[in-house]
Biotite code that builds the C-alpha atoms (Angstrom):
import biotite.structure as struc

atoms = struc.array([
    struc.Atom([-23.937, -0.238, -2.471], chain_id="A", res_id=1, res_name="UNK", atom_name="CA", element="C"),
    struc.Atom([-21.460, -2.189, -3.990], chain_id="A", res_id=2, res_name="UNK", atom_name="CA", element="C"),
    struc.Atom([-17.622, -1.027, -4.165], chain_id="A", res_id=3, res_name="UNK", atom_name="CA", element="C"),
    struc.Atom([-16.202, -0.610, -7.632], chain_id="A", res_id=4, res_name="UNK", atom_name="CA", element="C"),
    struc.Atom([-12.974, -2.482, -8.396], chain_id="A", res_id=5, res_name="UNK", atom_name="CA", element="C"),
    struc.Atom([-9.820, -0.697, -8.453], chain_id="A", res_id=6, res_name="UNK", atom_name="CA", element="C"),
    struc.Atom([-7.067, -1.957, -10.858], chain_id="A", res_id=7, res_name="UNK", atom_name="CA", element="C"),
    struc.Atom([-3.308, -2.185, -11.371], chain_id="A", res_id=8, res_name="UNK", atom_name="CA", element="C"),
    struc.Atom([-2.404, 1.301, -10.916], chain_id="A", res_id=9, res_name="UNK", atom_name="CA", element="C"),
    struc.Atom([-4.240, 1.984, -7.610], chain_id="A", res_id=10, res_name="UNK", atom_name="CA", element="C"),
    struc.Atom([-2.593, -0.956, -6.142], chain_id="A", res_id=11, res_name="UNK", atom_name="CA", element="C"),
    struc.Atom([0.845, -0.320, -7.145], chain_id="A", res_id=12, res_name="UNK", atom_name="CA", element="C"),
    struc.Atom([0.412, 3.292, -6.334], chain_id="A", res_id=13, res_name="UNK", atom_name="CA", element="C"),
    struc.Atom([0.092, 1.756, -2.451], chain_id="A", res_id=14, res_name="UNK", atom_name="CA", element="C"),
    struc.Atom([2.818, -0.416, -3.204], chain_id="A", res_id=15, res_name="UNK", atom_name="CA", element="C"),
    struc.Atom([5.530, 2.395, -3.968], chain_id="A", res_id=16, res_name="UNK", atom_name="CA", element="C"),
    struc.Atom([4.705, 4.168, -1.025], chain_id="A", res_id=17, res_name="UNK", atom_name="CA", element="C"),
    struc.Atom([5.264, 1.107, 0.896], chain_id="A", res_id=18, res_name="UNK", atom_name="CA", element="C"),
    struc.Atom([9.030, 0.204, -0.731], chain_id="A", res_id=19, res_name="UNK", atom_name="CA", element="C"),
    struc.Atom([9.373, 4.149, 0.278], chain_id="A", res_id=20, res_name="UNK", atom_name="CA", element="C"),
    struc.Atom([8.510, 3.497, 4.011], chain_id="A", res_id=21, res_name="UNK", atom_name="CA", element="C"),
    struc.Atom([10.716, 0.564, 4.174], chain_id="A", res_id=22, res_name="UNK", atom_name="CA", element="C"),
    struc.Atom([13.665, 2.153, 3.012], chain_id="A", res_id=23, res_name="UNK", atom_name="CA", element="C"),
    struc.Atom([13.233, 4.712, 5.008], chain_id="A", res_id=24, res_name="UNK", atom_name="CA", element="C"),
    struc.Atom([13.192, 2.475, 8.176], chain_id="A", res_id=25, res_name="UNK", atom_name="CA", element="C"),
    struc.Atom([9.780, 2.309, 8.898], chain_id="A", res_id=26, res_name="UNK", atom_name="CA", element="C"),
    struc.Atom([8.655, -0.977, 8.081], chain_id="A", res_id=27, res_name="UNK", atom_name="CA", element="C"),
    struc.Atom([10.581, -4.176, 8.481], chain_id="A", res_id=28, res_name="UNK", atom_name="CA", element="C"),
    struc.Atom([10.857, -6.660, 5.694], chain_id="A", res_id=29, res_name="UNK", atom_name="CA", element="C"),
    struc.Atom([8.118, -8.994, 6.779], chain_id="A", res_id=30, res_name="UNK", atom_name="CA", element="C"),
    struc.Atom([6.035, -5.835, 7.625], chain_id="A", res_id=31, res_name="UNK", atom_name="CA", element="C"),
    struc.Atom([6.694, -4.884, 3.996], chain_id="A", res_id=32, res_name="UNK", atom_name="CA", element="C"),
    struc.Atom([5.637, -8.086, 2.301], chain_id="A", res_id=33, res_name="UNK", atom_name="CA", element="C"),
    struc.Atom([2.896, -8.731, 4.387], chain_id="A", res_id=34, res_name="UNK", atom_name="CA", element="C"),
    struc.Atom([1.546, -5.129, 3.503], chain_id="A", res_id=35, res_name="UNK", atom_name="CA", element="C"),
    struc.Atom([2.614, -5.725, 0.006], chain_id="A", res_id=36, res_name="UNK", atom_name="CA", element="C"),
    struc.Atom([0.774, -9.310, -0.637], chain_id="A", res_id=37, res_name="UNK", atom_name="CA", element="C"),
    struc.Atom([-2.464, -7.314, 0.627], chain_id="A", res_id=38, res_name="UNK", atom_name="CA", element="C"),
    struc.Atom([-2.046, -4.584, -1.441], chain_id="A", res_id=39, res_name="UNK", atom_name="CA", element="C"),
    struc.Atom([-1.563, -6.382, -4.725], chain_id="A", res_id=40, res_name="UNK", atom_name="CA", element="C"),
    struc.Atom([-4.567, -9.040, -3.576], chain_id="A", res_id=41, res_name="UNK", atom_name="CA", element="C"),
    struc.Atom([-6.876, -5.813, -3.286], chain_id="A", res_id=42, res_name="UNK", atom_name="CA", element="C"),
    struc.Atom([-9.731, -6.001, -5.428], chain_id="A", res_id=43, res_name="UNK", atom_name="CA", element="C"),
    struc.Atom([-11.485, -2.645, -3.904], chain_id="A", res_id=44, res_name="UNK", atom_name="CA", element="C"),
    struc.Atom([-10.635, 0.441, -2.052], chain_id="A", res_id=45, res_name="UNK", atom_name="CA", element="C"),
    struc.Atom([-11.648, -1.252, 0.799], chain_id="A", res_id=46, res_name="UNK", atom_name="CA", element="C"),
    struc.Atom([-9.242, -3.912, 0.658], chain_id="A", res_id=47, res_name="UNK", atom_name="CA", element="C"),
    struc.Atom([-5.973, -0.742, 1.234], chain_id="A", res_id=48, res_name="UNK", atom_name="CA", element="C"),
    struc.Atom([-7.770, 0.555, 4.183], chain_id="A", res_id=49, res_name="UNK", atom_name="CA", element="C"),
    struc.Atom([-5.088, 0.249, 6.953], chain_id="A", res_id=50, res_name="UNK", atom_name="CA", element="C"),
    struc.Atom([-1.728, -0.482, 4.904], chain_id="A", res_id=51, res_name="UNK", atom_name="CA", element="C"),
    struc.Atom([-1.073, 3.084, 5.134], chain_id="A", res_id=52, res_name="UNK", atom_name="CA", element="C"),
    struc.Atom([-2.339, 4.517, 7.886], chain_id="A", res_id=53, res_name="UNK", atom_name="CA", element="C"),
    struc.Atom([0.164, 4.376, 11.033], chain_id="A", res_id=54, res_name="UNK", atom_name="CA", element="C"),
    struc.Atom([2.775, 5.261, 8.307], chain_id="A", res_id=55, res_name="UNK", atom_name="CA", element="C"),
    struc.Atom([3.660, 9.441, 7.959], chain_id="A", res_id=56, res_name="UNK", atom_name="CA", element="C"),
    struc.Atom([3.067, 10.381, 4.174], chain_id="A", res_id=57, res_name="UNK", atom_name="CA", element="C"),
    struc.Atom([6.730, 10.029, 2.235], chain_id="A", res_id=58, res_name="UNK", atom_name="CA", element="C"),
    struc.Atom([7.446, 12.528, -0.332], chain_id="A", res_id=59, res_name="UNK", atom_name="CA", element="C"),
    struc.Atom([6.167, 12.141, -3.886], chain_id="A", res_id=60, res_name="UNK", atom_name="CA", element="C"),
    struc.Atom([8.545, 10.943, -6.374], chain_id="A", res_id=61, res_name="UNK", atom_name="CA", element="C"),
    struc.Atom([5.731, 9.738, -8.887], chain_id="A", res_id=62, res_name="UNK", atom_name="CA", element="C"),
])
């Protein structure tokens, strides 16, 4: 079965939890922009398997 496509807000959702990590240490800056590029390149959920996943979860601020 074919994944459906996810759109802006799923992929900047990911995003601001990644600027969240990296100011809080966790990430370096070319971590962060590598993670980033993927993240806004994603087309499906599959595509932000992994950007998240060694990272603890940061607190909401959404």
């Amino acid at each position: 079965m074919t994944e459906l496509r996810i759109g802006t807000r799923e992929r900047e959702q990911v995003v601001r939890s990644l600027m969240r990590h990296q100011g809080m240490g966790r990430l370096t800056a070319q971590e962060y922009q590598e993670r980033v590029a993927r993240a806004r390149a994603a087309v499906v959920p599959s595509d932000l398997e992994g950007l998240l996943d060694d990272l603890e979860a940061p607190p909401d601020r959404d």
